[in-house]
C-alpha positions as a Python dict, from the first residue, in 0.01 Angstrom:
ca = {
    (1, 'X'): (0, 0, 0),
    (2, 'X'): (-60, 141, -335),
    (3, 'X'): (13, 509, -395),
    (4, 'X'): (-363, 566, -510),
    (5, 'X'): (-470, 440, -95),
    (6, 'X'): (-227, 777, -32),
    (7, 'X'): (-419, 976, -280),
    (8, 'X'): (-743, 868, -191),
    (9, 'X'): (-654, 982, 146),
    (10, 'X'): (-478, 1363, 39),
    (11, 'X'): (-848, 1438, -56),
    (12, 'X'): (-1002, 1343, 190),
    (13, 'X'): (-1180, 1055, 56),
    (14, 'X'): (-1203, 632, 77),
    (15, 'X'): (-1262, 413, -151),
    (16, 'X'): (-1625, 393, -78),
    (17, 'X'): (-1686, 741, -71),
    (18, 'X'): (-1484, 797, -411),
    (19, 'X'): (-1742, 569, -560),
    (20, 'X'): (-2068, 736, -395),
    (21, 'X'): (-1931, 1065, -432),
    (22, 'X'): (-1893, 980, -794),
    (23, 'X'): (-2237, 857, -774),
    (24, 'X'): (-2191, 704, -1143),
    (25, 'X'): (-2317, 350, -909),
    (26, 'X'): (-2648, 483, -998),
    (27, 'X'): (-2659, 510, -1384),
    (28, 'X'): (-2686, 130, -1402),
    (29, 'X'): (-2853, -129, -1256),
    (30, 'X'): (-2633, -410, -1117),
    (31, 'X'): (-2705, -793, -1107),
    (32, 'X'): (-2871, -1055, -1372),
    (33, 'X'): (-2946, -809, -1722),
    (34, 'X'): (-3306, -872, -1810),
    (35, 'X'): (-3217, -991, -2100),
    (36, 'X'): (-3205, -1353, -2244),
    (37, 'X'): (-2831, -1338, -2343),
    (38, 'X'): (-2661, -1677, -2287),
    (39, 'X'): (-2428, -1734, -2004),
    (40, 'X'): (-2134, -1908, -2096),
    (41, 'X'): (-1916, -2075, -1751),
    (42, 'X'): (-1613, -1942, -1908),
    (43, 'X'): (-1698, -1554, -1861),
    (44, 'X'): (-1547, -1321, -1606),
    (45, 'X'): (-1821, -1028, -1576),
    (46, 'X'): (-1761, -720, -1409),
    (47, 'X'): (-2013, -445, -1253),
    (48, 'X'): (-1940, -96, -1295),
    (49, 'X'): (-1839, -50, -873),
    (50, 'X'): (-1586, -296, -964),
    (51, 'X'): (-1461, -114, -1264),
    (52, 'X'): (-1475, 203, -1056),
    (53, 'X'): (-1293, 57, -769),
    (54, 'X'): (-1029, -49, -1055),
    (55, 'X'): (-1011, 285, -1202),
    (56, 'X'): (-973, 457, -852),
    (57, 'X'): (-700, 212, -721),
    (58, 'X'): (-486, 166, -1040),
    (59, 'X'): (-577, 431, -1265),
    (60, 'X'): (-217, 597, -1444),
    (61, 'X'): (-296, 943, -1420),
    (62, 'X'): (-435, 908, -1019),
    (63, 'X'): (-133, 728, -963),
    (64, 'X'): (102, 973, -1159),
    (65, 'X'): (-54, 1260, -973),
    (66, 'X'): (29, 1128, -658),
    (67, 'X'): (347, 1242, -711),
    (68, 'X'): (245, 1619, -766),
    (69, 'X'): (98, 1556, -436),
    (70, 'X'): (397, 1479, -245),
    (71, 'X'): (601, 1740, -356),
    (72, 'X'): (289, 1965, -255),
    (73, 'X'): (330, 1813, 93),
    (74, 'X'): (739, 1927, 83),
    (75, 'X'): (692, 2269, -8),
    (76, 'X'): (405, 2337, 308),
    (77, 'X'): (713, 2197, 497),
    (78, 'X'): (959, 2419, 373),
    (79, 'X'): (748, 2736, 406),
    (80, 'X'): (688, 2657, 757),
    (81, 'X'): (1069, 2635, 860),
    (82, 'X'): (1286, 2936, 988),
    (83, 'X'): (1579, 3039, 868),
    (84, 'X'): (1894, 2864, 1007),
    (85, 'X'): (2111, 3100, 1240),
    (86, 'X'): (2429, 3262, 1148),
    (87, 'X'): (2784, 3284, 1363),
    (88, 'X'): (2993, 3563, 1248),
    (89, 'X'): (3340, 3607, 1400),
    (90, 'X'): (3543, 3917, 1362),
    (91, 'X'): (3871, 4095, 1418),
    (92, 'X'): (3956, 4412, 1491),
    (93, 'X'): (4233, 4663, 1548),
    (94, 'X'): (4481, 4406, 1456),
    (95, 'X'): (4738, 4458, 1208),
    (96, 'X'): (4776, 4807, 1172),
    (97, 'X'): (5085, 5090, 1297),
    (98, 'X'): (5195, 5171, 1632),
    (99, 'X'): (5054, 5020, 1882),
    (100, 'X'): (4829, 4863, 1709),
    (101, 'X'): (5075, 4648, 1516),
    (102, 'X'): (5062, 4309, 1573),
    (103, 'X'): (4756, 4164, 1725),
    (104, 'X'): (4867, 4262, 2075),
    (105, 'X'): (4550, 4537, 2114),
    (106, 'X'): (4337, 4322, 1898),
    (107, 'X'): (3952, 4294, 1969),
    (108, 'X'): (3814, 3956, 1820),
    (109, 'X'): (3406, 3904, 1830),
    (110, 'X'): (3179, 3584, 1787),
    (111, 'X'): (2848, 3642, 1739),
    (112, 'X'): (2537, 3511, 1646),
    (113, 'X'): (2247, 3655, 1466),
    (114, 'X'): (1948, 3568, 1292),
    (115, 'X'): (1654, 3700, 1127),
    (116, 'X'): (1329, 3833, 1282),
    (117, 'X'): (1048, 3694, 1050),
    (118, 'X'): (776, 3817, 1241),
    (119, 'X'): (444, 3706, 1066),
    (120, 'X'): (596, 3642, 741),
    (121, 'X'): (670, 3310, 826),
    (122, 'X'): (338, 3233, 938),
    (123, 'X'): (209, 3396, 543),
    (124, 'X'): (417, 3200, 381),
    (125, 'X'): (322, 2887, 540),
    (126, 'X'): (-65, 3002, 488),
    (127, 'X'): (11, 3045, 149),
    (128, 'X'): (147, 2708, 76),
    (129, 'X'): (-120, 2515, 234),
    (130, 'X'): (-361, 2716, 29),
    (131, 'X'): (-160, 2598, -259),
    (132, 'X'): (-191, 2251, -138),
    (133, 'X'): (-549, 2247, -97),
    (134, 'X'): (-562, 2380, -466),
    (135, 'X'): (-380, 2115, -551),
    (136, 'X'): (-605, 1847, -358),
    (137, 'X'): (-892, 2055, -584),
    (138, 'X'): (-719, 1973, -886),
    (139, 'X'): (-671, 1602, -777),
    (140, 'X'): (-1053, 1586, -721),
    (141, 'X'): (-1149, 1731, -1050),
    (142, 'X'): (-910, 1431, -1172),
    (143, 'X'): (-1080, 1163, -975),
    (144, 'X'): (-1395, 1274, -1100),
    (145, 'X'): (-1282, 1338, -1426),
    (146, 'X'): (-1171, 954, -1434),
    (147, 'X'): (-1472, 818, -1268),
    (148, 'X'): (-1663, 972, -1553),
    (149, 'X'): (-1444, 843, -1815),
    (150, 'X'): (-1457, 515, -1675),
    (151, 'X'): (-1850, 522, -1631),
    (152, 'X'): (-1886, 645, -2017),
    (153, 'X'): (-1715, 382, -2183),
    (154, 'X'): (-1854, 91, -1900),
    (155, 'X'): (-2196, 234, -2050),
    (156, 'X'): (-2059, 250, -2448),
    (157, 'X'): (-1966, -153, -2374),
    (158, 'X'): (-2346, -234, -2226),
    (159, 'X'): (-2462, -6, -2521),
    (160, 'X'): (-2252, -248, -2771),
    (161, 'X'): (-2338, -541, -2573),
    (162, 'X'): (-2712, -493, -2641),
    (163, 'X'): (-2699, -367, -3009),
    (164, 'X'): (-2476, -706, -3049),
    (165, 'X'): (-2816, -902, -2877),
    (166, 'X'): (-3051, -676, -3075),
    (167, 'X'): (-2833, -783, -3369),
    (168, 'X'): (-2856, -1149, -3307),
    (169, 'X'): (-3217, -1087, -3260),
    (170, 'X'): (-3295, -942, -3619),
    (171, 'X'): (-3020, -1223, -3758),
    (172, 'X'): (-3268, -1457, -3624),
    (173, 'X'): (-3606, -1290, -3737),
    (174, 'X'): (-3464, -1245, -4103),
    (175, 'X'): (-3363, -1615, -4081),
    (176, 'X'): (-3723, -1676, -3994),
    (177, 'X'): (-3829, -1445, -4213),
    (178, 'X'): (-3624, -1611, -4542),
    (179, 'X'): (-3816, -1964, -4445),
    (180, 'X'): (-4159, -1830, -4440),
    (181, 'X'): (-4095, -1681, -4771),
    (182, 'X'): (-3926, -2018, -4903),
    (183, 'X'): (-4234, -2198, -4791),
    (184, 'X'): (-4468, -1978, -5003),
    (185, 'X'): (-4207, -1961, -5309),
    (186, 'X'): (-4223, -2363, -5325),
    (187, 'X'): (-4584, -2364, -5303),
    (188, 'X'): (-4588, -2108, -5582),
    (189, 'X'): (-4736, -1857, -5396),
    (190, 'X'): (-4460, -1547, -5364),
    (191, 'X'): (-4238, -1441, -5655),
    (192, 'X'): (-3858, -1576, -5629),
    (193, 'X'): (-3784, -1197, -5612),
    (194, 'X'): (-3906, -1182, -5247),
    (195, 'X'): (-3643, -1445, -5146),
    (196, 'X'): (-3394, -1284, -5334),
    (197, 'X'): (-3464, -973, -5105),
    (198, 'X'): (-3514, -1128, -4778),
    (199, 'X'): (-3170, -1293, -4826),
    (200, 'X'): (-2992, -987, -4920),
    (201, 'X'): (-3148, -846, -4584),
    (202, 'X'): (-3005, -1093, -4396),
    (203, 'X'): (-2681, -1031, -4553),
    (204, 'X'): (-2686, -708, -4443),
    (205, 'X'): (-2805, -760, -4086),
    (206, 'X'): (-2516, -1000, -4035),
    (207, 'X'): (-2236, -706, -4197),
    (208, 'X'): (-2424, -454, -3911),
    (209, 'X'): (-2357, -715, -3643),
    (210, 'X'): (-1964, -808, -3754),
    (211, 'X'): (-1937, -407, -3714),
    (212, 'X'): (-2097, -399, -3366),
    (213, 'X'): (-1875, -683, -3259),
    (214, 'X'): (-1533, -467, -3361),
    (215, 'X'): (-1697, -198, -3138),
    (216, 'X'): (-1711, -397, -2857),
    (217, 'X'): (-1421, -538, -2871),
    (218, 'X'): (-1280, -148, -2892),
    (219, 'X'): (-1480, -21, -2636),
    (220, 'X'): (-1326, -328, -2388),
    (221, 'X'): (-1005, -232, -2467),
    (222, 'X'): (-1067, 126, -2362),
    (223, 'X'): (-1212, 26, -2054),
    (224, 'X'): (-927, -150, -1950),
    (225, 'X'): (-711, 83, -2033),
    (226, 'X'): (-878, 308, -1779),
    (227, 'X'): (-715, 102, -1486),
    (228, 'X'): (-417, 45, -1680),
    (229, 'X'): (-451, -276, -1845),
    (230, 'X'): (-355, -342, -2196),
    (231, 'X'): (-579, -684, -2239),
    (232, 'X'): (-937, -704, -2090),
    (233, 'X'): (-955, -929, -1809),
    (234, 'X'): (-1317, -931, -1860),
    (235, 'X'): (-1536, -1099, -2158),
    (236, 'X'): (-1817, -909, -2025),
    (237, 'X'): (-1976, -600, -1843),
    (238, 'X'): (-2293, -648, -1613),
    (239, 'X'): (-2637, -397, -1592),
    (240, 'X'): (-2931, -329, -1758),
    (241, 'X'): (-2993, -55, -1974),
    (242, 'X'): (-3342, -4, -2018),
    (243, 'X'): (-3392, 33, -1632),
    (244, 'X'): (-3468, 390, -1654),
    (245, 'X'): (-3330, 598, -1366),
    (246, 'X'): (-3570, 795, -1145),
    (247, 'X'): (-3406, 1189, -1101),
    (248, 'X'): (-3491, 1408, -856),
    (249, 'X'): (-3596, 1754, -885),
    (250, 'X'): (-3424, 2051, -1116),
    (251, 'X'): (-3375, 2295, -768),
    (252, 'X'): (-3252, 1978, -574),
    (253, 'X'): (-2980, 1930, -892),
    (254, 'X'): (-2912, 2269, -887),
    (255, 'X'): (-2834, 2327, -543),
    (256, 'X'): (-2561, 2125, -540),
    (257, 'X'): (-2384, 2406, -780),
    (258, 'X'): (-2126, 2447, -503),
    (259, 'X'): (-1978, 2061, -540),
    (260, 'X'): (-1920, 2156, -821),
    (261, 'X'): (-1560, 2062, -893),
    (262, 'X'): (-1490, 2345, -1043),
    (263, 'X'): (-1636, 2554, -865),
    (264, 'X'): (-1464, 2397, -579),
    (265, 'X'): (-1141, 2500, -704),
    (266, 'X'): (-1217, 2844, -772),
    (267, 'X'): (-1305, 2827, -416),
    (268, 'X'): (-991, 2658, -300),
    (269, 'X'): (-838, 2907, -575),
    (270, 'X'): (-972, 3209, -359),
    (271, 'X'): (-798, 3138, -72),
    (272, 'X'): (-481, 3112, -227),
    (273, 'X'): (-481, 3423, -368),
    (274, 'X'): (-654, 3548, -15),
    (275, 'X'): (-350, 3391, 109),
    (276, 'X'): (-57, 3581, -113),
    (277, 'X'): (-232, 3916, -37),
    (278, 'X'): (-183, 3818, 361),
    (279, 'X'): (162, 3765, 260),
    (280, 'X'): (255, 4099, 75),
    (281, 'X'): (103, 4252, 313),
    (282, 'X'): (344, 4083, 598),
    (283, 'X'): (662, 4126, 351),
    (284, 'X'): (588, 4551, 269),
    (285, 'X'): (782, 4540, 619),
    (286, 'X'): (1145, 4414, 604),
    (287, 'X'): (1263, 4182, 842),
    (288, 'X'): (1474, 4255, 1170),
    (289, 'X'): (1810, 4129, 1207),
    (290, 'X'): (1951, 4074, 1591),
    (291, 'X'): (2270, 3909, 1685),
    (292, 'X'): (2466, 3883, 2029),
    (293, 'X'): (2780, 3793, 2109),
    (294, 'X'): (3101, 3787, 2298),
    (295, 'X'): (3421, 4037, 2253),
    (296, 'X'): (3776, 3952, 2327),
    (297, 'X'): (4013, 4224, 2426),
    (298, 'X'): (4385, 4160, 2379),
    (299, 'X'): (4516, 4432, 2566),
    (300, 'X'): (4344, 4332, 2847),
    (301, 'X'): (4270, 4022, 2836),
    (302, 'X'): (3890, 4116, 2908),
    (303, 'X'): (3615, 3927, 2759),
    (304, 'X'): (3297, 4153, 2730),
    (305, 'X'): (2934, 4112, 2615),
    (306, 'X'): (2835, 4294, 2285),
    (307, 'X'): (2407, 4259, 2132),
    (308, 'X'): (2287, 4458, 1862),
    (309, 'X'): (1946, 4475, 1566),
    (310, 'X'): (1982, 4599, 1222),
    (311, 'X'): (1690, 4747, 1090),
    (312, 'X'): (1615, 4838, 775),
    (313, 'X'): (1498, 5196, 677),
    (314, 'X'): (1169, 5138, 461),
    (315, 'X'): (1154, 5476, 321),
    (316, 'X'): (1020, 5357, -21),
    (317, 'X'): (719, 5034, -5),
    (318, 'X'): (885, 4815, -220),
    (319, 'X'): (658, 4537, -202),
    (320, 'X'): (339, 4790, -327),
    (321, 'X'): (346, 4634, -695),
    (322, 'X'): (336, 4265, -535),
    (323, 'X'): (49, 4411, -305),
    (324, 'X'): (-150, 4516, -581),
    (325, 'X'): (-85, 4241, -781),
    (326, 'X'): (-240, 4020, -487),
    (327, 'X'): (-539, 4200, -487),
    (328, 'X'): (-628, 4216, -850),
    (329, 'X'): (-587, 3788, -871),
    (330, 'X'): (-808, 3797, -570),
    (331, 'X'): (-1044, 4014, -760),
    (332, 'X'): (-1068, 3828, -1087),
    (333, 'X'): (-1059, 3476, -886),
    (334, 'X'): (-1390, 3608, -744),
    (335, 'X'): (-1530, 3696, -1089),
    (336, 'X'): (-1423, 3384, -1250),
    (337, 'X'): (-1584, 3174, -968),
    (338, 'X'): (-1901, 3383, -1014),
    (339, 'X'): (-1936, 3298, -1391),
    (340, 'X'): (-1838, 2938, -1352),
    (341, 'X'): (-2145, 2929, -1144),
    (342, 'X'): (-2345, 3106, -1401),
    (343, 'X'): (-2192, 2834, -1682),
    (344, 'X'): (-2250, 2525, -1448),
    (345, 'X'): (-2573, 2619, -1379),
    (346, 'X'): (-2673, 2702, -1731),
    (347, 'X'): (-2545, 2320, -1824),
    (348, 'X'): (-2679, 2217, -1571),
    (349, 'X'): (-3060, 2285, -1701),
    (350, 'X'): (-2979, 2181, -2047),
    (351, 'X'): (-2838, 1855, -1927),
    (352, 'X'): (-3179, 1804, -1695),
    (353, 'X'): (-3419, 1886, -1956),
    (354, 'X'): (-3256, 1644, -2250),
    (355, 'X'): (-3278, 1405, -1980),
    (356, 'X'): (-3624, 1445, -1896),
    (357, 'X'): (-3675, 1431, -2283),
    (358, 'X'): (-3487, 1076, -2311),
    (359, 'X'): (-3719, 957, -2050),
    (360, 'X'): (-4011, 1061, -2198),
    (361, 'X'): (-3943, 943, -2510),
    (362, 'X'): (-3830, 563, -2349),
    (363, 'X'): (-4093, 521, -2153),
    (364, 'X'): (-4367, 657, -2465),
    (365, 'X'): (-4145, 396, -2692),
    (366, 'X'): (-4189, 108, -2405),
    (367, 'X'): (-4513, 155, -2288),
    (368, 'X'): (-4729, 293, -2597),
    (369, 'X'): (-4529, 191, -2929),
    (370, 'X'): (-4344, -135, -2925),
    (371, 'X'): (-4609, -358, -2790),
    (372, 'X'): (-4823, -215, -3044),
    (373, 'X'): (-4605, -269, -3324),
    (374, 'X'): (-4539, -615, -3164),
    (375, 'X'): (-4885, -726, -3192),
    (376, 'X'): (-4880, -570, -3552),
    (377, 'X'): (-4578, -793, -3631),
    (378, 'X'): (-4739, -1125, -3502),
    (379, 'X'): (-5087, -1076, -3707),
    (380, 'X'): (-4937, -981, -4009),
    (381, 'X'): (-4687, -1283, -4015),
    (382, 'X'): (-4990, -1497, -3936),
    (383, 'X'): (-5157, -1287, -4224),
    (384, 'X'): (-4869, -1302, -4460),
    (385, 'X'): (-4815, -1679, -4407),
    (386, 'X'): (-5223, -1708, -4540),
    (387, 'X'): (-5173, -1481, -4797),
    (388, 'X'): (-5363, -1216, -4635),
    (389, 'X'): (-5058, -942, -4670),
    (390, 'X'): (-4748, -875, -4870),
    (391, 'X'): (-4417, -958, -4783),
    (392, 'X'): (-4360, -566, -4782),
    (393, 'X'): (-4655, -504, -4589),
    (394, 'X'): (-4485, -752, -4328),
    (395, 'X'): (-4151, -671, -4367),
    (396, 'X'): (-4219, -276, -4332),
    (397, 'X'): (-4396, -378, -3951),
    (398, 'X'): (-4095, -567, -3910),
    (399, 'X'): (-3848, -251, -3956),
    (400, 'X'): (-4083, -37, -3776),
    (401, 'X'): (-4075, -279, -3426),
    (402, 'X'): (-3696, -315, -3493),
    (403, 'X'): (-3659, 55, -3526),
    (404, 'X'): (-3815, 138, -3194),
    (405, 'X'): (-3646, -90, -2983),
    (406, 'X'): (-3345, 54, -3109),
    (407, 'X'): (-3453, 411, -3057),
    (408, 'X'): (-3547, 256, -2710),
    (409, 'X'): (-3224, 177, -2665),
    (410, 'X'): (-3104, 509, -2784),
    (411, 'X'): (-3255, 669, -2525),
    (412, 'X'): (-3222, 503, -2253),
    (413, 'X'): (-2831, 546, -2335),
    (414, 'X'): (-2893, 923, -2315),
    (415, 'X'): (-3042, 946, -2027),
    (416, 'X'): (-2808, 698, -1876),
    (417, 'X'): (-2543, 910, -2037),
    (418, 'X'): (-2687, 1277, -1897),
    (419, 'X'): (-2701, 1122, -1508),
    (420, 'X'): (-2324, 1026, -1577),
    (421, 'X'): (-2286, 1405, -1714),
    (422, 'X'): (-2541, 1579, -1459),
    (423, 'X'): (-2320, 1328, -1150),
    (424, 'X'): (-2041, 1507, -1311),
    (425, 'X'): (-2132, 1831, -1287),
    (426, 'X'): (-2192, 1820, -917),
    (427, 'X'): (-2016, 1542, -778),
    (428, 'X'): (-2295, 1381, -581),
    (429, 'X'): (-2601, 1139, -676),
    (430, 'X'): (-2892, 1245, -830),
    (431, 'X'): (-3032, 977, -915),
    (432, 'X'): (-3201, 646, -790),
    (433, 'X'): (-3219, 284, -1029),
}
């Protein structure tokens, strides 16, 4: 099993809850686009879940941080284990003058001691698992991170994807365009100059569309790259931008300040340092040392039983520094946690309201403008092709329809692109298709 099925699991989380979680699923809509781009048999298409899934299975850094993870999981262990016993075997009265030369009135003792730990144990291993769950923090804020990253560019290749078809589009007005005008240049009726225009137009609609094409072909590559791959193994991403996403309240958003993943790991931050004050407090007392044992008399030949404790003499605290320290990170973990909440929520309302604005402004463009200036487009290329109107006149409708679909794209892209942000921010969906 990969090593990202062991991450997955450190924090809690499957593979179908990383997605949801995420809740980037919801920025696009999945299936057939709705628009008329042709299919070729040939093309391997892939949804954003699937690039998700990707991202959350083979991703470099995920897998890299698995690592981080494991030695997490070996330092809980060793904090938890007690220190090993220790035999100590000594001889006395040997050795000396009179009648203690030789080792004829020798006393030899084997004992064994070890070291009273009391609670400290028990702090230490509180402290590590605190430092663990920080850790699983930090490897959330990752996933989430990544799932953002992925869902960002996955929306800058549907954004590229439809500038290439809105490109093709206007390549294919301004070829229509250039033979309406030829037809009323033969019959005399336009100046050669308007040709001469329309076909420099055309020129430059093609350049535009050779420089979305190198975009998309970036933006592929970047993808990709966010699951590890080098080369695409996709000619194409799947969803429709301009179905808008519906949001749900500002105080519904903003109560989920606390998934936050951030403010998560101030939280999981807090009880670390809740956790090193428990331990200074445990280690101001030193620990106890027993040992027991057996004694060997040589002059006798006795054997007899000897126990005993050392105990250290605090007369100075000399942990008070460490004490203090404790409590002052505990302090300022607090009061960072407090203003992250402040920031988050602050960002929070400034993301909401652009993307109120973005939908505003795409469904004005959709529902008010373009089939206006659609139906303006149609009578004046009737009107030009009578004579009625200029080629200016026409072409100047023209720019204006092709100018709001693309700010129609434009926003929808925001406010596809502040859900992402907004999904971020909390780590939960907010949004429906």
């Amino acid at each position: 099993m990969y090593d990202s099925f062991h991450f997955i699991n450190y924090v809690g989380l499957g593979l179908a809850r990383a997605m949801c979680a995420c809740a980037f699923l919801s920025v696009l809509t999945f299936g057939a686009s709705a628009h008329a781009e042709a299919r070729e048999t040939a093309d391997i298409v892939i949804s954003l879940n699937e690039a998700l899934a990707k991202t959350i299975e083979h991703n470099p850094q995920l897998r890299a941080f698995t690592h981080r993870l494991a030695a997490e999981d070996g330092r809980v262990v060793q904090a938890g284990l007690a220190p090993n016993p220790e035999l100590e075997l000594s001889v006395e009265d040997a050795l000396g003058s009179d009648r203690f030369h030789g080792t004829d009135s020798a006393q030899t003792t084997l004992s064994l001691g070890w070291i009273l730990e009391r609670r400290i144990r028990q702090r230490r291993a509180g402290a590590a698992r605190a430092n663990a769950s920080l850790l699983a923090a930090d490897a959330e804020i990752l996933r989430l991170d990544v799932a953002a990253e992925t869902a960002r560019w996955f929306l800058v290749c549907l954004a590229a994807q439809v500038r290439r078809l809105r490109a093709d589009e206007a390549v294919q007005l301004a070829n229509d365009t250039i033979h309406a005008v030829q037809r009323r240049v033969t019959a005399s009726r336009a100046p050669e100059a308007e040709l001469a225009r329309a076909q420099a137009e055309l020129a430059i609609i093609k350049l535009n569309r050779e420089d979305i094409a190198h975009e998309l072909a970036s933006a592929y590559h970047r993808l990709a790259a966010q699951w590890g791959e080098t080369e695409p193994g996709f000619s194409r991403v799947d969803g429709d931008l301009l179905m808008l996403p519906t949001t749900k309240s500002f105080a519904t958003v903003s109560s989920r300040i606390e998934q936050n993943p951030e403010v998560a790991r101030f939280i999981s931050k807090e009880r670390v340092a809740e956790a090193e004050a428990r331990l200074a407090e445990a280690r101001r007392w030193p620990a106890f040392r027993p040992h027991v044992g057996v004694r060997h008399l040589e002059a006798t030949d006795d054997v007899a039983f000897v126990a005993g404790i050392t105990v250290p003499f605090p007369v100075l605290n000399r942990n008070q520094g460490r004490i203090s320290e404790a409590r002052a990170t505990l302090a300022q973990t607090r009061a960072d946690a407090e203003a992250t909440r402040v920031r988050v929520h602050t960002s929070l309302f400034v993301i909401y309201q652009e993307l109120q604005h973005s939908l505003h402004r795409a469904e004005t463009l959709r529902n008010d403008v373009i089939p206006r200036l659609a139906r303006a487009q149609n009578e004046m290329r009737s009107g030009y092709k009578r004579g009625r109107f200029s080629y200016f006149e026409w072409r100047s409708v023209q720019t204006d329809l092709l100018e709001a679909r693309n700010t129609l794209l434009e926003a929808s892209i925001a406010a596809h692109r502040h859900v992402i942000e907004l999904e971020h921010l909390t780590g939960a969906r907010l949004a429906q298709p």
